[in-house]
N, C-alpha and C positions, 0 to 999 in steps of 0.2 A: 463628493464622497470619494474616498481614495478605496482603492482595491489592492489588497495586497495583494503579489504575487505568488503561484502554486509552489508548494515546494519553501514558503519563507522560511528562515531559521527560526525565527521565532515561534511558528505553530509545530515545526517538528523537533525544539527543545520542551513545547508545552508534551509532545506525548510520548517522549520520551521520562519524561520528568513521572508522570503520571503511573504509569504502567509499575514502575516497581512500588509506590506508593500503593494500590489498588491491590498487590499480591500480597504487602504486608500486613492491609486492614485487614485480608480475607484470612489470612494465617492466623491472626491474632483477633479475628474477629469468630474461630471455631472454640477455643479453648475457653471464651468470654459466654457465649450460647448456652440457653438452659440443656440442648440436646449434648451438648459437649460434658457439660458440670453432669447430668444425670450416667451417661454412660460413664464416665470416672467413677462416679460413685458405685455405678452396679460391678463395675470388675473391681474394686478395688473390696464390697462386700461379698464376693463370689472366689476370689484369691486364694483364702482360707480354706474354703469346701474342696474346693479344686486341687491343693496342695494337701490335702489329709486324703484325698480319694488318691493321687498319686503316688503317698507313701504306703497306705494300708492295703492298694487294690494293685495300683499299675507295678510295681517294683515286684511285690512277691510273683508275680503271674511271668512277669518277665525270666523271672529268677528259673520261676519252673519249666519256660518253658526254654531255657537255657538246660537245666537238666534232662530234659527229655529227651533233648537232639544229642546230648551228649552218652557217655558208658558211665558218668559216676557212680561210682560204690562209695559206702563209707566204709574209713581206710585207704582208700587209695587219694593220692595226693594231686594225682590230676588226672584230669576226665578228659579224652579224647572226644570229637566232635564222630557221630555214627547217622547222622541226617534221621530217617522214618524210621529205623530198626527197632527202637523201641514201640512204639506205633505198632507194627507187624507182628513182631513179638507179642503183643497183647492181645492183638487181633486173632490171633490164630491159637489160643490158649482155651481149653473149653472150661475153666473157671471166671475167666474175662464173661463167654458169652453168657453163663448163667447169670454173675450179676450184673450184665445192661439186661438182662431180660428180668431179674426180680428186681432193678434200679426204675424202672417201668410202670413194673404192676405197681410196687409201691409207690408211685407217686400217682399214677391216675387210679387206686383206692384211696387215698390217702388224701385226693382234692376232692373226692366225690362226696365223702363222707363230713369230712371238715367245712364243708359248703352246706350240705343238710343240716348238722349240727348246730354250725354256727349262723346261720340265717334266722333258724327256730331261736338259737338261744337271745341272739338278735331283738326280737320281734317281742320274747318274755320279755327281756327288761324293761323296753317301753313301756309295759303296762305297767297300773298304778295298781301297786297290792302293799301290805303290811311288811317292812324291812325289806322294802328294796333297796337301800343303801346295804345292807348287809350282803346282802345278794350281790350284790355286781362286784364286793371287797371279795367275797370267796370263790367268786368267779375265776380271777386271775392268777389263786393261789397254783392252780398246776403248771402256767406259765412261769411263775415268778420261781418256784421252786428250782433251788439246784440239781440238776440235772441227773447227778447221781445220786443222791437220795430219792429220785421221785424212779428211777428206773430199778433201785435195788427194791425198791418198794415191790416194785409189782413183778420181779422176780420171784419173790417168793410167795407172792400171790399166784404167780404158773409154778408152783414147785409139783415136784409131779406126784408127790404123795402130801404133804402138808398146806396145798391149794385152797385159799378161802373160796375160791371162785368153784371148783369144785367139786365143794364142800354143800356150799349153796344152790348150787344145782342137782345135789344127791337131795335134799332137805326136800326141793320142788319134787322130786319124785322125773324130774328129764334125764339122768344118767346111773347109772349103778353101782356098787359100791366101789370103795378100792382093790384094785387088782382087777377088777372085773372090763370084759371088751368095749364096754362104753365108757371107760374112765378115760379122761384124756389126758391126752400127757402133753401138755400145748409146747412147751420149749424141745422137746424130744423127738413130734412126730414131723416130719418135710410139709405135712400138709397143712399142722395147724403151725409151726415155729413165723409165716413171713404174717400171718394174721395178728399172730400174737406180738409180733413189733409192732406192724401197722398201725395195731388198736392203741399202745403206749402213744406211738408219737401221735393219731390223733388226739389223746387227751392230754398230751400236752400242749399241741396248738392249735384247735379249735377255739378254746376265748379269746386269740390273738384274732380271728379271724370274725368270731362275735364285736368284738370292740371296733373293731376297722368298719363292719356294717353298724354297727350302733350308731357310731358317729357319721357316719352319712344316712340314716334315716335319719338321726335328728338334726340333719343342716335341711332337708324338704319343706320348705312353708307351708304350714297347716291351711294358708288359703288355696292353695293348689290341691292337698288333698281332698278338702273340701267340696271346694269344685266339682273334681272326679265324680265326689259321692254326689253328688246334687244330680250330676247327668247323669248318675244310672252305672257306673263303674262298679262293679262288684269289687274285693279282696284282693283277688292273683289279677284282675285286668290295672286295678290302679298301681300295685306290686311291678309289672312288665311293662306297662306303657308310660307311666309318671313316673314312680322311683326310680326305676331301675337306666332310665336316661338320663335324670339330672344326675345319680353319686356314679354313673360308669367311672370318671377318672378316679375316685376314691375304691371302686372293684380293682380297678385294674391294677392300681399300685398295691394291695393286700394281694391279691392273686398273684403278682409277680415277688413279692416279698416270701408271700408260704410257696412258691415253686423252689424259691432258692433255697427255702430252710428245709426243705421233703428232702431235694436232691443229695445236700452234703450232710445230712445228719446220720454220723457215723457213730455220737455215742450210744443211742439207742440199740441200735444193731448188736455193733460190739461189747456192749455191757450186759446184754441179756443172751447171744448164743454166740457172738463172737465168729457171725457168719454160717454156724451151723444149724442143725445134723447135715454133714456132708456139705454142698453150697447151698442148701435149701432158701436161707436167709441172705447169702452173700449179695451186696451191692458193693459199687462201684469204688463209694470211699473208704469201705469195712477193705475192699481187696486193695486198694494202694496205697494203704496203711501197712498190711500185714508186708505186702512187697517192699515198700519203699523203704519204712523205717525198722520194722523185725527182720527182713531179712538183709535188709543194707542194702537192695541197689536201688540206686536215689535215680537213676536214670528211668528207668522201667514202670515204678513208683509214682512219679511223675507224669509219664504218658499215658498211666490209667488213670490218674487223676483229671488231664487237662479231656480225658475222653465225657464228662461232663458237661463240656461248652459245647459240644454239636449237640447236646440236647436239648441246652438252656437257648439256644442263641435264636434259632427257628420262632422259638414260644414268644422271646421277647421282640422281636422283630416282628412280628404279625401285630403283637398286642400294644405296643408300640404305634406303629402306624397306624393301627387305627383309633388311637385314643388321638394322636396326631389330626387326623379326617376330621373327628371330630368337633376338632377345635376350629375347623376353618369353616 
């Protein structure tokens, strides 16, 4: 038997030879792999979204938050960079602090109610009664409605003398006539004007918030409910401990969807008191409207607008994470 010797040319041309062979299967052996073909595919189906979220979300936000830091006016042709001053400026304004304080109420009345409503109204559809298809079509009609039609609507539903609403309430014998100290004047007085938005934009999105639980009570398998009832579960225990854990990720995205639609809805506001009597009604987006674009500084305007993410961003970052928890 011959022995070659250590070090022969022959076995360190074999791994030499080898080695770049081995890095090329491995190369062209990722791109061939079903893990390889799947990820192509998912970013190449994810592109789209990603680039419509970039145009519609990241670019205006950027934009604004470019105006903020800046003095822009409209009219002036260029805007000097002013760092926080707009920020300060807002902060120290006692109409800013009115509306983060009615930008507030209004959104934790405004989920409290919308979660009662639309839970119950939820739970009606479910059942089987006579023209439930009709039901759930007129359901959506105050959502679907153009927004200002449905708000001039019920403006002159609070008109302060020609009110169906307190009209209907003189009828029940609960308030007294017109003119008289119990007539309400709901767009006129500070006390009723933020209830009397509230109440619009709850009816306008409460069935958004009915549909989002509809559709996760009916994803629950009737053998899980089942179940429940077999062992002795009443109503609100299979409610809280069955439902309410399998649709959380379907709560959660409806909860953060009506967060964001509470917070910047400025038509409601502005179409029926335009922030008034006084600030009584003013939020955040009613006031950096009137600044930004009525009064022209697009700077300022801007910094009360972007004063909205310190409110939104806490909520969704908690809510977030823990729909995250949950997953794992």
């Amino acid at each position: 038997m011959t022995v070659l010797p250590v070090g022969d040319g022959a076995e360190s041309s074999t791994r030499a030879a080898t080695r770049p062979a081995a890095r090329g299967r491995s190369t062209r052996a990722w791109w061939h792999t079903n893990t390889g073909r799947r990820l192509t595919f998912g970013y190449l189906l994810l592109a789209p979204a990603a680039l419509y979220v970039l145009l519609l979300v990241g670019i205006p936000f950027l934009f604004s938050l470019y105006l903020a830091l800046s003095d822009a006016n409209v009219g002036d042709p260029v805007a000097r960079f002013v760092g926080l001053d707009n920020f300060r400026a807002a902060w120290e304004m006692d109409t800013f602090r009115d509306a983060l304080r009615n930008s507030i109420v209004f959104l934790v009345v405004a989920a409290i109610f919308k979660s009662l409503l639309g839970t119950s109204l939820a739970f009606l559809l479910l059942q089987n009664f006579r023209g439930k298809k009709l039901v759930r079509a007129l359901v959506v009609i105050p959502f679907t409605l153009p927004i200002s039609v449905s708000v001039l609507s019920w403006k002159w539903m609070y008109d302060s003398q020609f009110s169906v609403i307190n009209w209907g309430l003189h009828k029940a014998g609960l308030i007294g006539a017109y003119g008289s100290e119990s007539w309400p004047i709901w767009l006129g007085q500070p006390h009723l004007a933020l209830l009397a938005c509230i109440g619009v934009n709850v009816w306008r999105s409460f069935p958004f918030s009915a549909i989002v639980l509809l559709a996760g009570f009916t994803s629950v398998p009737t053998e899980v409910l089942d179940a429940a009832r077999v062992d002795g579960c009443s109503f609100f225990q299979r409610f809280r401990h069955v439902v309410t854990p399998m649709i959380f990720p379907i709560l959660i995205i409806g909860f953060l969807f009506d967060t964001v639609f509470t917070l910047s809805d400025l038509s409601v506001v502005y179409l029926l008191t335009q922030g008034g009597p006084g600030s009584a009604t003013q939020i955040l987006p009613v006031l950096a409207y009137q600044i930004g674009i009525q009064a022209g500084s697009l700077g300022r305007g801007a910094a009360i607008a972007l004063m909205l993410v310190p409110l939104l961003f806490p909520a969704l970052f908690l809510m977030l994470r823990n729909l995250k928890r949950r997953d794992w």
